[in-house]
C-alpha positions in Angstrom: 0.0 0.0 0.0 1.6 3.6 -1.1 1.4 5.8 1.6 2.4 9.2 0.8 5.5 10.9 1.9 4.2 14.5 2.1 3.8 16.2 5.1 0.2 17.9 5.7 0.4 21.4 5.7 -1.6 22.6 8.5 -4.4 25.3 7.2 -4.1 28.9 9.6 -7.7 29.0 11.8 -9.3 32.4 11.0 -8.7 33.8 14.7 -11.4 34.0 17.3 -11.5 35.8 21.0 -12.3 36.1 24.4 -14.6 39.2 25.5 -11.7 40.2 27.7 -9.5 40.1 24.7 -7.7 43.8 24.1 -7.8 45.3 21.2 -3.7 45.5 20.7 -3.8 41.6 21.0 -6.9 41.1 18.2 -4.6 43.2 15.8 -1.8 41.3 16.6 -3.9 37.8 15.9 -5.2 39.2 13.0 -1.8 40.0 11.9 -0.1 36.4 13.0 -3.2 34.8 10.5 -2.2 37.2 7.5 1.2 36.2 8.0 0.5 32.5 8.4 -0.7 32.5 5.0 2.9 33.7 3.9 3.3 35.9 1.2 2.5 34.8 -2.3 6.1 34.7 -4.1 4.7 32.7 -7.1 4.1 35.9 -9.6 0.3 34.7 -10.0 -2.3 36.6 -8.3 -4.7 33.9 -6.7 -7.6 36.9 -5.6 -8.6 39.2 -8.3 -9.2 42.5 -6.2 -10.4 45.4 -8.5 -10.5 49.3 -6.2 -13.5 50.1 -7.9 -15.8 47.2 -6.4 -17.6 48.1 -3.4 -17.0 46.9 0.3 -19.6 44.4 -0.2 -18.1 42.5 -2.6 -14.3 42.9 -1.7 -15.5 41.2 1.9 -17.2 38.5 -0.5 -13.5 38.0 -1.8 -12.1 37.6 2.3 -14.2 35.3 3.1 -13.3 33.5 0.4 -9.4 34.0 1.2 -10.6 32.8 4.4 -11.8 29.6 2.9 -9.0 28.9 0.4 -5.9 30.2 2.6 -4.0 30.6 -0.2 -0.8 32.6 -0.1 -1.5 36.3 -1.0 0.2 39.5 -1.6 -0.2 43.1 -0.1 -3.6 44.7 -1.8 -5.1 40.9 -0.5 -3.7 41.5 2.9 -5.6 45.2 3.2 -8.7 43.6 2.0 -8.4 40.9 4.6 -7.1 42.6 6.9 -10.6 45.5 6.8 -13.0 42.0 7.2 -11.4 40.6 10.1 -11.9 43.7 11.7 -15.0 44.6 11.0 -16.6 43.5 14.3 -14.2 45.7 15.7 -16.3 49.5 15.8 -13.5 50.7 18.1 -10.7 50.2 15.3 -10.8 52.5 12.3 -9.4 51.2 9.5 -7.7 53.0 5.9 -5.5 52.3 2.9 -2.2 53.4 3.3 0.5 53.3 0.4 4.1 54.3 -0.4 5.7 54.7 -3.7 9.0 54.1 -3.5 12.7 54.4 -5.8 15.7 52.6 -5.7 18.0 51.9 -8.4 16.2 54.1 -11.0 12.9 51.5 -10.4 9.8 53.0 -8.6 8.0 50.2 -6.4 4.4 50.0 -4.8 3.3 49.0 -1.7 0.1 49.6 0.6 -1.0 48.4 4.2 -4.2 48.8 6.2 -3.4 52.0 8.8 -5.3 51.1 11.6 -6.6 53.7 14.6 -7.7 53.5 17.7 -7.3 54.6 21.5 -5.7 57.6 20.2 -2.6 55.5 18.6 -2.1 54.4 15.1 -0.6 51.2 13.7 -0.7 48.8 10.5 -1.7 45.5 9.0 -0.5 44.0 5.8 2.0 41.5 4.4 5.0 41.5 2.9 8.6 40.3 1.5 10.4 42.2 4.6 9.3 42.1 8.5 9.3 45.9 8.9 7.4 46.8 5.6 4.1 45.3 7.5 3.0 45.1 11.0 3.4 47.8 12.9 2.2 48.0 16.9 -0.7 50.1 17.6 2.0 52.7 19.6 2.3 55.6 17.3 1.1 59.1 18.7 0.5 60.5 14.9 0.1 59.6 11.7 3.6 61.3 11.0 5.6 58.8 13.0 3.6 56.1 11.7 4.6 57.4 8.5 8.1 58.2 9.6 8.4 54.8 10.9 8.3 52.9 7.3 10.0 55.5 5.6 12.9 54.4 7.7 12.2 50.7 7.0 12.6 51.6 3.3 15.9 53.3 3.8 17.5 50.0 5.5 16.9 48.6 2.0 18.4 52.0 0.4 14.8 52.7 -0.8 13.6 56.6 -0.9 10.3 57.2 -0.2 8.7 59.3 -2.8 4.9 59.4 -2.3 2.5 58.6 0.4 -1.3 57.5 -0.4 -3.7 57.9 2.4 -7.4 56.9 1.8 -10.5 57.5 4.1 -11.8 55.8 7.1 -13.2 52.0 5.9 -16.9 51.3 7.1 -17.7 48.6 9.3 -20.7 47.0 7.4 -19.6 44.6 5.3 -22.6 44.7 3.3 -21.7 48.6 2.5 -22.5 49.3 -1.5 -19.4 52.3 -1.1 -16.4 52.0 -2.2 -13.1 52.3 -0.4 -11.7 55.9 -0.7 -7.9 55.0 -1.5 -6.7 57.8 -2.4 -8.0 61.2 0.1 -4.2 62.6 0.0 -1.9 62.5 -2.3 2.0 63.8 -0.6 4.9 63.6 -2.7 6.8 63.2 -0.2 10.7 64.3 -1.9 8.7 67.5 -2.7 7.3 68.6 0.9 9.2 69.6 3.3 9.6 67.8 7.2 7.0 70.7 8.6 4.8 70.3 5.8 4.6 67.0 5.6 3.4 66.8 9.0 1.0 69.5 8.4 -0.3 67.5 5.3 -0.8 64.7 7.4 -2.3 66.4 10.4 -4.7 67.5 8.0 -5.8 64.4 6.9 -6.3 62.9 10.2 -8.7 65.8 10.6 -10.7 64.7 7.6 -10.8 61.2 9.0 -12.3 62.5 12.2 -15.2 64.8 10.3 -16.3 61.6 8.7 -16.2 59.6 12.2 -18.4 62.4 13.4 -20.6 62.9 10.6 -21.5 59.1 10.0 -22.0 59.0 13.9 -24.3 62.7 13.6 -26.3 60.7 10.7 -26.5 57.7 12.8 -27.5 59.6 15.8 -30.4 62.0 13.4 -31.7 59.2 12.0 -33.0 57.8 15.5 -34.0 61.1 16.7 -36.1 60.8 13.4 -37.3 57.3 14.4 -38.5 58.1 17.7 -40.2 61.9 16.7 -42.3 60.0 14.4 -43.2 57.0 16.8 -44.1 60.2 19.1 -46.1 62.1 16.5 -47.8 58.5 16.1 -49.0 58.1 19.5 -50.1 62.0 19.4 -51.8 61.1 16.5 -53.7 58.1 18.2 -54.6 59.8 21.1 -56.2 62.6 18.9 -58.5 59.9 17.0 -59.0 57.7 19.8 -62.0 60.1 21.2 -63.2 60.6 17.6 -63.6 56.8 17.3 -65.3 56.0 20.5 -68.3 59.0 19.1 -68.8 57.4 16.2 -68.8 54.1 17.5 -71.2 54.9 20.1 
């Protein structure tokens, strides 16, 4: 009887948690399951994510990364990396991408920046260790920013242009589409202060949209209960009416 020489490979587990589970160590689970699924070095995409779709059917495509666990590259990581943390309100999530030169060749990357408690981090994958996971510990989105440009130059890569899109939703069965693009900062063209500046700004914008989504939200049940009142107004109006007519 053959018996096959080749070892299983075990399949990652999508990761689960305890209630009492912080948010620092979710991120970091999240981050040990993207990385369990290694990095996809085979020049073949196996997920065909197209920026235009919207968030409904990009988390269609996670869950079936999810089912597959197939090896995948950065863009796959982001979109992963936005459904697992979905059931995670407390965690903002947005695109975040560098354009890169070295050796007269420009390179793209992008990572899922990540927000919460007042502290910024990252999610992603990708050929190096720094150029990926990054600790939710940074005060600003400068030194978050500042932290892989410094990555890059261990590899003798200059940064040249940053990408930062717009906060993510958290219903994945949203028809929007991600915003991938808010700020645009060539970076070898802005000065230190004004890069900072830039980027302050942006973090603004994210906020507005926090606060208006949340102002929507919180309208729309003012709405609700106004008209449940105006309702039982209404009732109690007819009520006397009906008990005439019916008498």
């Amino acid at each position: 009887m053959f018996v096959s020489s080749v070892p299983q490979i075990p399949v990652p587990s999508v990761p689960t948690y305890q209630p009492t589970t912080t948010i620092p160590q979710r991120l970091e689970a999240i981050q040990k399951y993207i990385r369990d699924l290694q990095y996809n070095h085979t020049g073949t995409q196996f997920f065909e994510i197209k920026k235009s779709r919207p968030l409904t059917a990009l988390m269609d495509i996670a869950k079936e990364m999810t089912r597959e666990a197939l090896p995948i590259k950065c863009l796959e990581a982001v979109i992963l990396g936005i459904y697992l943390t979905n059931n995670m309100p407390g965690v903002e999530r947005f695109p975040l991408s560098f354009k890169t030169q070295f050796s007269g060749n420009h390179f793209h990357h992008i990572v899922l920046g990540v927000h919460s408690g007042g502290r910024f981090g990252a999610l992603g994958i990708s050929r190096r260790e720094d150029l990926m996971f990054k600790p939710l510990e940074f005060r600003t989105l400068m030194d978050l920013v500042q932290e892989f440009d410094g990555a890059y130059r261990g590899y003798w890569h200059t940064l040249r242009k940053v990408k930062i899109g717009q906060y993510v939703s958290h219903d994945p069965h949203s028809v929007e589409q991600i915003e991938w693009k808010h700020s645009i900062l060539d970076v070898d063209k802005l000065s230190k202060e004004e890069l900072r500046r830039e980027l302050e700004r942006h973090t603004r914008d994210m906020r507005l949209k926090v606060w208006c989504a949340d102002h929507k939200s919180s309208q729309s049940v003012q709405l609700t209960h106004i008209s449940e009142a105006l309702y039982y107004i209404r009732m109690q109006l007819l009520f006397p009416l009906f008990l005439i007519s019916f008498f």
